[in-house]
N, C-alpha and C positions, 0 to 999 in steps of 0.2 A: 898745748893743743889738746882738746879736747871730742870724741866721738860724738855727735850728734843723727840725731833721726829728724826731718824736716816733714811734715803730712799736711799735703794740703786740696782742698778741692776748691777744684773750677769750676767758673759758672758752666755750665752746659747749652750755652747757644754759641761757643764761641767755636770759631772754623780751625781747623788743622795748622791753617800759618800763625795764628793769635795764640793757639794752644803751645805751639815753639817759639815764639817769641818772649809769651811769658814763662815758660822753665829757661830760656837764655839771660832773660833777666833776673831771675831769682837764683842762677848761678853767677853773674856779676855781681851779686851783692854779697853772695860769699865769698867770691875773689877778693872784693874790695875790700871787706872787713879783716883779709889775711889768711883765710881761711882755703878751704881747695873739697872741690867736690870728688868725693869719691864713685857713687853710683847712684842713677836717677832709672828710679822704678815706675814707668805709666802703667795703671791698673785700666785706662780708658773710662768710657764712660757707666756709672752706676745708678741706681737707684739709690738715693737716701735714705736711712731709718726714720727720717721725721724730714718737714720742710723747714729748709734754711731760705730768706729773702725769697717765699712764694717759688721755691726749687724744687722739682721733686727727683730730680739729677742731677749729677756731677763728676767732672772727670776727678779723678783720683789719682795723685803723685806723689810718691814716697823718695825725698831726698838723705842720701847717707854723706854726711857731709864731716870736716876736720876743722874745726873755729875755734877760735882762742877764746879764754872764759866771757870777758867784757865783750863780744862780738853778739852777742842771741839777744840781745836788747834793742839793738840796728836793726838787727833783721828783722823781729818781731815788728819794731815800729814800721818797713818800708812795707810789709804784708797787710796789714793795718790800714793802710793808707790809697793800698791795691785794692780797686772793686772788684777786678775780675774774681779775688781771690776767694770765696764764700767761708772759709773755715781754715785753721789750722792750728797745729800742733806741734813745738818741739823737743825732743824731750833727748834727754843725755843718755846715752847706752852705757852701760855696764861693761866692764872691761872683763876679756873674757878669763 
């Protein structure tokens, strides 16, 4: 198992129940791939450095997650496939 950092923004018209809905489902996907959340960061709503999909906001959430190596390829694809999602990033952390 492997440390993982999960970053991703939301579209910014979506309401507070849609906003938990989709961080519940984006920790199901790391349940499911085997993997186990550690800590979910909401930065809330932001201004963008540029427009993403005509965006000029976005909520901001920063996942710290534990996934087995063959696991960030699922994820990656079910984020992909999310419109809500406008962006993201996962990137491996360095062990300390």
């Amino acid at each position: 198992m492997r440390n993982y950092e999960l970053a991703f923004i939301a579209d910014p018209d979506l309401d507070e129940n849609a906003l938990t809905a989709l961080e519940e489902k984006i920790k199901g996907w790391v349940e499911a791939a085997g993997g186990s959340v550690v800590k979910v960061d909401r930065w809330g709503k932001r201004r963008m450095a540029y427009t993403i999909k005509k965006r000029h906001d976005g909520h901001y959430f920063f996942v710290t997650a534990t996934l087995p190596t063959q696991a960030g390829a699922e994820l990656e694809r079910n984020l992909r496939l999310t419109e809500q999602v406008l962006r993201f990033m996962i990137t491996l952390q360095e062990a300390a």
